[in-house]
SEVEX-711511 format. One record per residue (C-alpha): x, y, z. Coordinates in steps of 0.1 Angstrom, whole numbers, padded with zeros to 4 digits, always signed. Example, Ala and Ser with C-alpha at 12.3 -4.5 7.8 and 13.67 -1.06 7.14 Angstrom:
! SEVEX-711511
+0123-0045+0078 +0137-0011+0071 
END
This chain:
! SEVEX-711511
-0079+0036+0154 -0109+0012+0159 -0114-0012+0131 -0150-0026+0127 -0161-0053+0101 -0201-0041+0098 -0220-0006+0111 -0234-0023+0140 -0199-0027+0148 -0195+0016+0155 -0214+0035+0177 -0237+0056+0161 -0221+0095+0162 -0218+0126+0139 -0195+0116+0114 -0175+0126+0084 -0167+0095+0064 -0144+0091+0038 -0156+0067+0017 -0134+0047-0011 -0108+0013-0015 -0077+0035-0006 -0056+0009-0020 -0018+0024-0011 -0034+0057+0007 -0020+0077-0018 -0020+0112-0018 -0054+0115-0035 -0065+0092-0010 -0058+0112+0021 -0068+0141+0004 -0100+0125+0006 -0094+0116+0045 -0082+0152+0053 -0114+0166+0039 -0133+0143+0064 -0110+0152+0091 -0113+0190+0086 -0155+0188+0090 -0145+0187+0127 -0166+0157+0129 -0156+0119+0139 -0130+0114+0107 -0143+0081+0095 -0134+0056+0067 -0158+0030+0048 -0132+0010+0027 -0137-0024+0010 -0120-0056+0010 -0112-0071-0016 -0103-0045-0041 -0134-0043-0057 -0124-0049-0093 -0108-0080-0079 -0140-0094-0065 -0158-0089-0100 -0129-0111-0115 -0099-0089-0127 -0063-0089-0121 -0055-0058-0099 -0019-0055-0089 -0022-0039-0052 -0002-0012-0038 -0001-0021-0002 -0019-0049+0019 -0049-0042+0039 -0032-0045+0073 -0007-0017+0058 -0036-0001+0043 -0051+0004+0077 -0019+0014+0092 -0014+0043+0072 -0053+0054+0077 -0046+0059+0113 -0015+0075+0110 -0032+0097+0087 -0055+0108+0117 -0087+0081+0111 -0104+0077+0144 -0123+0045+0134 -0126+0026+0099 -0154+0001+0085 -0139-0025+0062 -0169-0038+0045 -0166-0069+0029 -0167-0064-0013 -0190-0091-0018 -0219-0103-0044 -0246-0093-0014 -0229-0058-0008 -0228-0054-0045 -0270-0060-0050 -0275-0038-0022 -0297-0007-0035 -0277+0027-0034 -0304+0037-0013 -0299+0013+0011 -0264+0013+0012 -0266+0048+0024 -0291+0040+0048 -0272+0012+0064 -0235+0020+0060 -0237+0061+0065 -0268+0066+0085 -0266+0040+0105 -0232+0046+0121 -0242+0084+0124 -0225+0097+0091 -0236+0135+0082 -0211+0141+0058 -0194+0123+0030 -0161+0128+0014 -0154+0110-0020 -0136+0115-0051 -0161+0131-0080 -0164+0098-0098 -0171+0074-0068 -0202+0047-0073 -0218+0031-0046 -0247+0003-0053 -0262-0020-0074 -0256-0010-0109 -0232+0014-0096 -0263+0037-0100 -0253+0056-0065 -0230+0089-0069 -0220+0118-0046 -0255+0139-0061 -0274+0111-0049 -0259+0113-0012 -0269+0148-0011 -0304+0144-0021 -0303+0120+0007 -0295+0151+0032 -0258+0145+0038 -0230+0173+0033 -0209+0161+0004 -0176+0168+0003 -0161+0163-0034 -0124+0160-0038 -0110+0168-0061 -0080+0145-0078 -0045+0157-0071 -0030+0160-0108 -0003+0137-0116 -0017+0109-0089 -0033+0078-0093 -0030+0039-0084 -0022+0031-0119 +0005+0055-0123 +0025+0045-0091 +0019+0008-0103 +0038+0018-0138 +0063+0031-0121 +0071+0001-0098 +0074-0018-0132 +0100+0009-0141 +0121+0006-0109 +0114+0044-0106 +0110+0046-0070 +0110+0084-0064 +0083+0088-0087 +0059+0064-0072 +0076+0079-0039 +0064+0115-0054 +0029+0099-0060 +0026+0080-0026 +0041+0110-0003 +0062+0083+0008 +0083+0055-0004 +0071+0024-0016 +0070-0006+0009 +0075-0041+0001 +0055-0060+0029 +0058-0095+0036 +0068-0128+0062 +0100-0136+0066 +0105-0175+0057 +0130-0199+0049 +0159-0195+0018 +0183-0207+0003 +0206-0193+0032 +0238-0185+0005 +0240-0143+0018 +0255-0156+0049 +0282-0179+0033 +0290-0145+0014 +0289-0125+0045 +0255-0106+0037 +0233-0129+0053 +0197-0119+0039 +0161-0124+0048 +0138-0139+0023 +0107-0117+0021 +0074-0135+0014 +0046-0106+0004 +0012-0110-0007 +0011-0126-0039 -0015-0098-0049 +0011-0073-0044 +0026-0048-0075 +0063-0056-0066 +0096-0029-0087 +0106-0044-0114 +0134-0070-0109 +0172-0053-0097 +0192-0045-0068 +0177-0009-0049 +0186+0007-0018 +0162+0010+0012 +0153+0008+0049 +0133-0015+0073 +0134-0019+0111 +0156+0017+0115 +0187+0001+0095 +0194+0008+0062 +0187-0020+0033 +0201-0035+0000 +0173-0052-0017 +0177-0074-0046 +0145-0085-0061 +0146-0113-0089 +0157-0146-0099 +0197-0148-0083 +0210-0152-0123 +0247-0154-0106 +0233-0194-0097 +0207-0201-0121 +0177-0192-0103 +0142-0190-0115 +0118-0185-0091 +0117-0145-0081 +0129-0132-0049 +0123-0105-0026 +0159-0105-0001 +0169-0077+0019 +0198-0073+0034 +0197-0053+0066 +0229-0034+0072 +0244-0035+0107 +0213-0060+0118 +0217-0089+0138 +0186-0103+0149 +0166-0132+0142 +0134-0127+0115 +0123-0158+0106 +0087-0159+0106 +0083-0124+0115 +0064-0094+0092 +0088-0071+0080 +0080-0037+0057 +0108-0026+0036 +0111+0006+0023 +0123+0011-0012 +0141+0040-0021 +0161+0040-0049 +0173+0014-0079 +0208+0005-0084 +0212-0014-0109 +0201-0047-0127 +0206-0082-0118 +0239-0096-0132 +0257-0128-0136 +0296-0122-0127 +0326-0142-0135 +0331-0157-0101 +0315-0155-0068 +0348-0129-0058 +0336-0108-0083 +0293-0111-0071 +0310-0103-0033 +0330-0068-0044 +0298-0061-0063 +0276-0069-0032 +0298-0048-0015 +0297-0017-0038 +0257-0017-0035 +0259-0018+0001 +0284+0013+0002 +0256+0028-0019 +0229+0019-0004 +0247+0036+0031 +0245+0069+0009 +0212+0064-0007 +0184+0095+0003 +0153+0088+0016 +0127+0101-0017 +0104+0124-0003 +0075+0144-0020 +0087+0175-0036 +0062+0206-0013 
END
């Protein structure tokens, strides 16, 4: 997939665009892609970065980074994607012009969007607006039961197989591996110490079952109570891994919650433990989205 930062960037070419933040590329979202793809046309996606409620100031909890995000657009079948930068300049831009500069000018003849989807200053441009403009709107309409908000309550409940239901795929954690406290290894699960994007929704805090680089993972995310820790932790443990990560991105996929953080009685007893979650976590099913 090519990956252009402005329109002069793209050739100009018949295009279907799907036009939105795509923040996790949901379902809904590549319902929105699949309607751009099925115009026979040059699939195409105008995204924006940052989130766009982040650059007007609030606290968005995202779903998946933008190098992720843009992953999962061309494995979705996106031939080329515009990331246009979410700032105050884009936001004064007329809806008019917008359209001129963003669709017309890299060859756009239709549009795929979601029914409520603003564009422009005041956020006076819509999807009626785009047609009296002379492109073929596509409206999407929302898949019930899915939305960004909805897979982010779920992460807060550890309930990975419904944000796994809402995502058509499980959640990832996504991160650079760095430096910890190295005390897995002394207990013969030597870890890695995931550092994601601070922005990032992350499950609420407990021990899950998972999967990254074709192995499968225990995960424990919190604050180690066993030794008094306070700072949160993302450290999976890759099963039958040996490798070095350090420094290195690594996606985790989480696929199911076992149980919460604990503090034990002795280290023997946090080691049996460890090993019971692994022995789960070797049994665990991949969540996938109910047809």
């Amino acid at each position: 997939m090519r990956i252009a930062h402005a329109p002069g960037q793209l050739e100009r070419q018949p295009r279907a665009v799907a036009i939105g933040t795509f923040d996790g590329v949901h379902r809904g979202h590549r319902s929105v892609v699949q309607a751009a793809i099925d115009t026979g046309l040059a699939p195409t996606v105008i995204t924006f970065d940052p989130h766009p409620r982040i650059a007007l100031g609030n606290h968005v909890e995202l779903i998946a980074t933008l190098e992720r995000r843009l992953e999962l657009l061309g494995e979705a079948g996106v031939e080329a994607t515009l990331v246009a930068s979410f700032t105050p300049e884009l936001m004064a831009l007329e809806a008019e012009v917008f359209a001129e500069r963003y669709l017309r000018g890299i060859g756009a003849e239709a549009v795929a969007a979601g029914a409520d989807f603003r564009f422009g200053a005041r956020r006076r441009g819509d999807l009626a607006l785009l047609e009296r403009l002379g492109f073929d709107v596509l409206e999407v309409e929302t898949v019930p039961g899915v939305s960004s908000s909805g897979i982010r309550n779920a992460l807060h409940e550890g309930d990975m197989v419904a944000a796994a239901t809402m995502l058509g795929r499980p959640y990832e954690l996504d991160g650079v591996v760095v430096a910890g406290d190295q005390r897995g290894g002394t207990l013969g699960y030597p870890t890695a110490n995931l550092a994601p994007e601070p922005q990032l929704v992350c499950p609420r805090n407990g021990i899950y079952a998972g999967a990254a680089l074709g192995h499968r993972a225990a995960v424990s995310i919190g604050t180690n109570p066993h030794y008094g820790g306070t700072e949160r932790r993302i450290e999976p443990y890759l099963l039958d891994f040996d490798g070095d990560l350090y420094g290195k991105r690594l996606v985790v996929e989480v696929w199911q919650r076992l149980r919460d953080e604990e503090v034990f009685a002795s280290e023997a007893d946090l080691v049996a433990q460890i090993g019971r979650d692994v022995d789960a976590t070797r049994s665990a099913v991949r969540p996938t989205r109910p047809v």
